[in-house]
Backbone as CSV, one residue per row, in Angstrom:
resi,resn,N_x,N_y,N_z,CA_x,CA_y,CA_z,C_x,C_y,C_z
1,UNK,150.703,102.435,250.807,149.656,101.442,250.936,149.870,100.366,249.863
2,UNK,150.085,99.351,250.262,149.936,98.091,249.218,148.807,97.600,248.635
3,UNK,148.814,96.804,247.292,147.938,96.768,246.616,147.247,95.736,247.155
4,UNK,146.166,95.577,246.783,145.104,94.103,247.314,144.797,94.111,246.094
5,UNK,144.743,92.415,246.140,144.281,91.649,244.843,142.750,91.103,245.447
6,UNK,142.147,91.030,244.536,141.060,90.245,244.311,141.417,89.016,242.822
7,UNK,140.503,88.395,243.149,140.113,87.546,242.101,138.778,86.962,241.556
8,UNK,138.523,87.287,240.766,137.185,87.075,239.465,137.259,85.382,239.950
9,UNK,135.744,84.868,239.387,135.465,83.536,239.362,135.993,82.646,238.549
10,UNK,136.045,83.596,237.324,136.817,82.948,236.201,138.413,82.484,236.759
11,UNK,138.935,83.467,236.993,140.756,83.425,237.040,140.538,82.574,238.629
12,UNK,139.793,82.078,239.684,139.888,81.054,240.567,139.381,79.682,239.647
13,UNK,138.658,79.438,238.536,138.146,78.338,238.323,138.861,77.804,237.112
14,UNK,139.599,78.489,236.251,140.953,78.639,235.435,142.224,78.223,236.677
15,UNK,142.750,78.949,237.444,143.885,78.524,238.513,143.827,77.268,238.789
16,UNK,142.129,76.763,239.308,142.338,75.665,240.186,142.522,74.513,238.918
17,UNK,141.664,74.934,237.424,142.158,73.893,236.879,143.964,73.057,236.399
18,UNK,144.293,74.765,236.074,145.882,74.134,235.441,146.728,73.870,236.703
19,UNK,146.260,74.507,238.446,147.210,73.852,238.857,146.400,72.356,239.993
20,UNK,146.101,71.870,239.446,144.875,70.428,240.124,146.009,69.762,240.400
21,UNK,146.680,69.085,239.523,147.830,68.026,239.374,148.913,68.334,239.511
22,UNK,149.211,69.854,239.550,150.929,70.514,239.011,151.618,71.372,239.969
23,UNK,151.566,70.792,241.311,152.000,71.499,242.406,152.708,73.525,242.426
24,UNK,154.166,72.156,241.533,155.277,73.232,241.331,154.432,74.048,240.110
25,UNK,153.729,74.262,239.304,153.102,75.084,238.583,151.979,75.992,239.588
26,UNK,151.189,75.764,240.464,150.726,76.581,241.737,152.049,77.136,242.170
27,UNK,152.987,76.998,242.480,153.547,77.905,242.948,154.410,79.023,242.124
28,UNK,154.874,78.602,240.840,155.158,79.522,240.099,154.396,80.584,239.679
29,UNK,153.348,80.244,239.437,151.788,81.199,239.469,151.737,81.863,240.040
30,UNK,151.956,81.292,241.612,152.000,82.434,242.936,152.916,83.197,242.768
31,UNK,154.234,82.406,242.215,154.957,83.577,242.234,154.669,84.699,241.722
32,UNK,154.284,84.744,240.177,154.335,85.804,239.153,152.717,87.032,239.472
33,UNK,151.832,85.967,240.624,151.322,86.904,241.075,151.930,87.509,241.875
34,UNK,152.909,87.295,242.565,153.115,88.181,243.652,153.762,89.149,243.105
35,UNK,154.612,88.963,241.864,155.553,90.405,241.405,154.348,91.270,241.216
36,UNK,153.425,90.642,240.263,152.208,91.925,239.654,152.002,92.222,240.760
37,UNK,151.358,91.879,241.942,150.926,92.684,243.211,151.863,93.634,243.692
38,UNK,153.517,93.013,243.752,154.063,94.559,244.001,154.409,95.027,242.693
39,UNK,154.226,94.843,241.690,154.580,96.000,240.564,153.451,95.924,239.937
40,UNK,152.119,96.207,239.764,151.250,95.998,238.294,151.461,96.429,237.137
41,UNK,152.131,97.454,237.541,152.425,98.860,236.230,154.057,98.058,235.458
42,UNK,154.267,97.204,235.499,155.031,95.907,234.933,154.521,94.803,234.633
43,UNK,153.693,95.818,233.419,152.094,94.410,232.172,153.373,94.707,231.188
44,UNK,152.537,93.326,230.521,153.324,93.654,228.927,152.833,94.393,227.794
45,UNK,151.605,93.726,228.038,150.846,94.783,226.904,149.005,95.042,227.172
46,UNK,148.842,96.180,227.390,147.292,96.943,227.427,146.660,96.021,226.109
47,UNK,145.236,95.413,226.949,144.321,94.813,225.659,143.339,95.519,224.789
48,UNK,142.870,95.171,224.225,142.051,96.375,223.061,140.611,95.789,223.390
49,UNK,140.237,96.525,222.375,138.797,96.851,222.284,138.032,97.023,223.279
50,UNK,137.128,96.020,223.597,136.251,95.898,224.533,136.824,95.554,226.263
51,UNK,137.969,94.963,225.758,138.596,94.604,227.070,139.730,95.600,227.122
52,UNK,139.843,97.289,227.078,141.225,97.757,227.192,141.014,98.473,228.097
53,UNK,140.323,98.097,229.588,141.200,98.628,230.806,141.364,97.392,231.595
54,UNK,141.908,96.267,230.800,142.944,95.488,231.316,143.808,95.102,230.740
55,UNK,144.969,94.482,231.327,146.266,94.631,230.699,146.784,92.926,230.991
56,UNK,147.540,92.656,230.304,148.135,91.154,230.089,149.899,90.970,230.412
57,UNK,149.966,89.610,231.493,151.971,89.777,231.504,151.832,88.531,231.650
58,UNK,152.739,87.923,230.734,153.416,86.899,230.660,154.293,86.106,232.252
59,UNK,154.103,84.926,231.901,154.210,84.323,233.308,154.956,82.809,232.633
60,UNK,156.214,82.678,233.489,156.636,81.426,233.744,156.874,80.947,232.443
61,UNK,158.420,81.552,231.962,159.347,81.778,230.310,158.492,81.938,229.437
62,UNK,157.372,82.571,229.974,156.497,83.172,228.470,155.567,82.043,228.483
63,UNK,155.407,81.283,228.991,154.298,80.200,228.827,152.770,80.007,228.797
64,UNK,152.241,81.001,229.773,150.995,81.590,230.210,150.545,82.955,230.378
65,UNK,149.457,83.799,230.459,149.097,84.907,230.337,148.548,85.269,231.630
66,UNK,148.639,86.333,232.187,147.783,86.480,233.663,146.981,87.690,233.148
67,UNK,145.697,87.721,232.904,145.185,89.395,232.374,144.399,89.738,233.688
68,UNK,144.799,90.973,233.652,144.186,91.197,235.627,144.026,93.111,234.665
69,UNK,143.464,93.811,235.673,143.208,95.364,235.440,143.783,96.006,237.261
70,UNK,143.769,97.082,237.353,144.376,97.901,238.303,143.879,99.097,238.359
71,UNK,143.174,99.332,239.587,142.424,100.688,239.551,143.131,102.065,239.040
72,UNK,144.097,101.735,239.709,144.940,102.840,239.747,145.340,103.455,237.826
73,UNK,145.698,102.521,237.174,145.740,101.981,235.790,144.597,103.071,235.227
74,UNK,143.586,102.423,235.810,142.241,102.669,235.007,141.802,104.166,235.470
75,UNK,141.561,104.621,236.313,141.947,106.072,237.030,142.680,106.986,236.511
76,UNK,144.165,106.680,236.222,145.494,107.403,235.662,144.642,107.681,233.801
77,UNK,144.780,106.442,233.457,144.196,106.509,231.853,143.063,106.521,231.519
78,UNK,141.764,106.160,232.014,140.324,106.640,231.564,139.588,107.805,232.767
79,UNK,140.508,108.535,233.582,139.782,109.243,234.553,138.615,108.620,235.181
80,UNK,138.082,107.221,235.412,137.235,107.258,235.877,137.888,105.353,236.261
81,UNK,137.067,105.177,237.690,137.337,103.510,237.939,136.730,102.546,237.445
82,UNK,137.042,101.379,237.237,136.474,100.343,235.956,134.946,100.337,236.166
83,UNK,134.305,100.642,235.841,132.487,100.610,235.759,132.445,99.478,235.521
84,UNK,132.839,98.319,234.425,132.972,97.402,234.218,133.285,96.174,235.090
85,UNK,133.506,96.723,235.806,134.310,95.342,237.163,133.094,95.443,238.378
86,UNK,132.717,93.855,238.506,131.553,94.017,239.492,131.799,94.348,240.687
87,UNK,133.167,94.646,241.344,133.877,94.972,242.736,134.077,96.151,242.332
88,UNK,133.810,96.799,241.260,134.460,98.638,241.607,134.563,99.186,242.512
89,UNK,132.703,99.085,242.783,132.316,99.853,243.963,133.324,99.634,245.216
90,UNK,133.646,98.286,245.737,133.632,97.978,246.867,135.295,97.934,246.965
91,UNK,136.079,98.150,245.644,137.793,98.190,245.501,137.975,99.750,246.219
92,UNK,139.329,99.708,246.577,140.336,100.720,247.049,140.759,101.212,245.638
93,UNK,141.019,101.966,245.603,142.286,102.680,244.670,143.247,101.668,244.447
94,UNK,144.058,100.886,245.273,144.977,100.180,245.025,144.999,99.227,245.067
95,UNK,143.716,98.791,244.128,143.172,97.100,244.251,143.577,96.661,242.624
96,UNK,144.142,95.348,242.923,143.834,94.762,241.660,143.515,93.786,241.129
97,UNK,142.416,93.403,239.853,141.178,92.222,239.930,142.110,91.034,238.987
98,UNK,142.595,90.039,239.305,143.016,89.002,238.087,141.591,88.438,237.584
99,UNK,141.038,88.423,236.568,140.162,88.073,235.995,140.766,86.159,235.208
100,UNK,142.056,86.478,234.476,141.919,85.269,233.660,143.440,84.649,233.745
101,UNK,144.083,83.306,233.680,144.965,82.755,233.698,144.979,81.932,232.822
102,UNK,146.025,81.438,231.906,145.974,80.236,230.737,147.346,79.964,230.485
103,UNK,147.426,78.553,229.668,148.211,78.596,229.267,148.090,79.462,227.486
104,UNK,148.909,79.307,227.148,149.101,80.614,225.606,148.399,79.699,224.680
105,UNK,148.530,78.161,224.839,148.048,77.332,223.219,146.557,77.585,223.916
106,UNK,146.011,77.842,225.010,144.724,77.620,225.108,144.058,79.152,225.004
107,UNK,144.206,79.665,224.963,144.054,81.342,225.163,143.788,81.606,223.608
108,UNK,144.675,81.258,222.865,144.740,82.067,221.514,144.075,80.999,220.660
């Protein structure tokens, strides 16, 4: 079964801003979503604290961040599905939520 993505309000209202003007940047985006959709479990690095059942991967020579979570992720390592995510309820097992997109100078 393949994964289904969703997307948070944030990571559609973030997308539509950086790619408004930047065609070929919408589609590189798409691209690097599409690897996470077939690989998620190919993040770079699990986030902390308050936000650590989601995970962060670098996109397009390291330029931008995609932080998204993965049920499956969150299941495997906290035994239980994100309580935190307002689609829990209504996700598959093999759903996964992109919450946020940036570029890196704006993020950090």
């Amino acid at each position: 079964m393949p994964y289904i993505p969703y997307r948070s309000d944030l990571f559609v209202k973030q997308f539509k801003a950086l790619c408004k003007k930047d065609k070929p940047l919408e589609k590189l985006l798409l691209d690097a979503i599409g690897d996470i959709v077939a690989h998620p479990d190919n993040f770079d690095t699990p986030l902390k604290a308050d936000r650590n059942r989601s995970v962060k991967k670098k996109a397009i020579r390291e330029r931008y961040r995609i932080i998204y979570r993965y049920c499956e992720r969150c299941f495997a390592v906290h035994k239980n599905l994100c309580d935190g995510c307002e689609m829990a309820l209504d996700n598959p097992p093999k759903a996964i939520v992109f919450e946020e997109v940036f570029h890196r100078d704006d993020g950090y």
